[in-house]
C-alpha positions in Angstrom: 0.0 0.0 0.0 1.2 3.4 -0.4 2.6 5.3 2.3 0.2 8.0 1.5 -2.3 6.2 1.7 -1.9 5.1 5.2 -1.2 8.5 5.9 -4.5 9.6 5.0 -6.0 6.2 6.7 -4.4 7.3 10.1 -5.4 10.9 9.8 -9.4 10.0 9.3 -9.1 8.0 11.8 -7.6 10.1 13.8 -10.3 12.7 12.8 -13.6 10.5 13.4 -12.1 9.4 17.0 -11.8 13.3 17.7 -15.0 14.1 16.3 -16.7 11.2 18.3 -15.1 12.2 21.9 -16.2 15.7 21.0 -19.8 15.1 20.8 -20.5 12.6 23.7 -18.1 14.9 26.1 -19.1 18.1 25.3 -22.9 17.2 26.3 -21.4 15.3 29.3 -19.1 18.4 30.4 -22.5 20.9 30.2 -24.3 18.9 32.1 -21.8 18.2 34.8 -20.0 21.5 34.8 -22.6 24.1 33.4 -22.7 26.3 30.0 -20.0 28.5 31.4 -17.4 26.2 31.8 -16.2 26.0 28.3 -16.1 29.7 27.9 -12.7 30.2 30.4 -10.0 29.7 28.3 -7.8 27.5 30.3 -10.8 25.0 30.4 -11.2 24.8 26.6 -7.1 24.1 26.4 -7.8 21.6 28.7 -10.8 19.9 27.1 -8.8 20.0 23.3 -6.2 18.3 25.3 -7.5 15.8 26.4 -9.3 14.9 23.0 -6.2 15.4 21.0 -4.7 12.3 23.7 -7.7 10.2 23.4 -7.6 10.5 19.5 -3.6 9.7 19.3 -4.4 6.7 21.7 -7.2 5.2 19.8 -5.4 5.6 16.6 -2.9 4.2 17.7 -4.8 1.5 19.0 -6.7 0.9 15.7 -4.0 1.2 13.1 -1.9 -1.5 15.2 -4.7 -3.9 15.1 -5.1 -3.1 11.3 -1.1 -4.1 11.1 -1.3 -7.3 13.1 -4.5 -8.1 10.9 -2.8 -7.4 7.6 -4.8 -5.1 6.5 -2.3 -2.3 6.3 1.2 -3.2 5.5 3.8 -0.2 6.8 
């Protein structure tokens, strides 16, 4: 496979995990927190934080178990 291509495999991947943790915790962190929370700044670093680490894990994760598979070849 080309390298490109599992370039852009890891990046959607890396985008759809993002997107995903975005929408169930952003409704979980109003509810819990309140409306305001995400309007401080320091809290909004946090929060991008901790989705940008979840994303790089999962990817991680998933584009392993596509290796050991042999679905992707790299």
């Amino acid at each position: 496979m080309n390298k490109i291509w599992i370039i852009i495999i890891g990046i959607a991947i890396f985008l759809i995990i993002n997107l995903l943790y975005y929408k169930s915790m952003k409704g979980y962190v109003k509810e819990s927190f309140g409306k305001k929370w995400l309007n401080i700044w320091g809290n909004k670093v946090w929060f991008w934080q901790s989705s940008i680490f979840v994303s790089t894990g999962g990817t991680v994760l998933i584009m392993y178990l596509l290796k050991l598979s042999n679905v992707l070849t790299f």
